[in-house]
N, C-alpha and C positions, 0 to 999 in steps of 0.2 A: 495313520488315519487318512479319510476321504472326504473331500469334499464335491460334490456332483452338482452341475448348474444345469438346467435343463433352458432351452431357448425355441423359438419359433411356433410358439403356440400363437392361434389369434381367431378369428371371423372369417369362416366359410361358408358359400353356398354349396348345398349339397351336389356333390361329384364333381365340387371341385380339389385341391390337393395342398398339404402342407407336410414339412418337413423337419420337424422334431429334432435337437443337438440334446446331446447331454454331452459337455464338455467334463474331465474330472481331474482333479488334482491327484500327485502322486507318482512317483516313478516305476510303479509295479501296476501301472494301467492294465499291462499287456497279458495280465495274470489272473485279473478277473473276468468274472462270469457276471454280466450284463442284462440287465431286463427292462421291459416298462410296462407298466400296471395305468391303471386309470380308473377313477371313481367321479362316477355320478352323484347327481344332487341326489339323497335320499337313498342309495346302493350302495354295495358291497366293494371293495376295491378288489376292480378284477383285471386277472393276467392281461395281459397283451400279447406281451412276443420277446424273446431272450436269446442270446448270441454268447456260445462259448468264448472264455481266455483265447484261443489260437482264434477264433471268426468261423472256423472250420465247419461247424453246425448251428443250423436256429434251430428255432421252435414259435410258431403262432397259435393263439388262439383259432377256435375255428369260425367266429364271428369276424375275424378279419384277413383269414386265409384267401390267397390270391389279390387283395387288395394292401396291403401294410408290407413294407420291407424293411426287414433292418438289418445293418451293417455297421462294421467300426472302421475306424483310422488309427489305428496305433500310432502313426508320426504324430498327428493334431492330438491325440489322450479325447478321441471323442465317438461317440456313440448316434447312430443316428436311427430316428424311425419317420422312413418316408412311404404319407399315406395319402394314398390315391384313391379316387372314387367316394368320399365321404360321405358318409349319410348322416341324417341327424342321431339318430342312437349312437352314433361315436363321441357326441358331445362329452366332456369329462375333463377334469382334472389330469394331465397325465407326468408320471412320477417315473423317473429312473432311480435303476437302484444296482447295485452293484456285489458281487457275492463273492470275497478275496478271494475263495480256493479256487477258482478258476468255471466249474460247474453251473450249472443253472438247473432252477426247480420253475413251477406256476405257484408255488407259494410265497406269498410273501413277506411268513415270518424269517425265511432261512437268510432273506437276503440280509447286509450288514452294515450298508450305507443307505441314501436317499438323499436325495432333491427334493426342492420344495416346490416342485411341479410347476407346469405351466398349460393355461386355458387353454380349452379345443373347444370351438362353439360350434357346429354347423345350422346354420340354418335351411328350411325345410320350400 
């Protein structure tokens, strides 16, 4: 089993940038397939951006394509999505989640762990 901490959510001005940890428990870190999802007040909890077991490939949404990066550290067991440029529509709960076989979908029922998210406010 997993345990995934998400960190570094807070209060942005819009375009400016924060930097998203999902730290996780577990010695088969290196094995899963990684994502983060994020829900609004009153919306849908929608994809974000996901990172294969090896890092070798992402994937973004295309509301945050060219602006959101994410990568891992397998030494540190951590996951990061750093996002640049923010607008207030990025505001959102945002949740990592982790998918043992190693793969990533934009779904969020396949994933198999979760975090209990952390705030992204931007103000406008």
């Amino acid at each position: 089993q997993v345990q995934l901490v998400e960190s570094g959510g807070g209060l942005v001005q819009a375009g400016g940038s924060l930097r998203l940890s999902c730290a996780a428990s577990g010695r088969t870190f290196s094995n899963y397939g990684m994502a983060w999802f994020r829900q609004a007040p009153g919306k849908e909890r929608e994809f974000v951006s996901a990172i294969v077991g090896s890092g070798g490939s992402t994937s973004y949404a295309d509301s945050v394509k060219g602006r959101f990066t994410i990568s891992r550290d397998h030494a540190k067991n951590t996951v990061y999505l750093q996002m640049n440029s923010l607008k207030p529509e990025d505001t959102a709960v945002y949740y990592c989640a982790a998918h043992t076989a190693g793969w990533t979908t934009q779904s969020s029922g396949t994933y198999d762990y979760w975090g209990q998210g952390t705030q992204v406010t931007v103000s406008s």
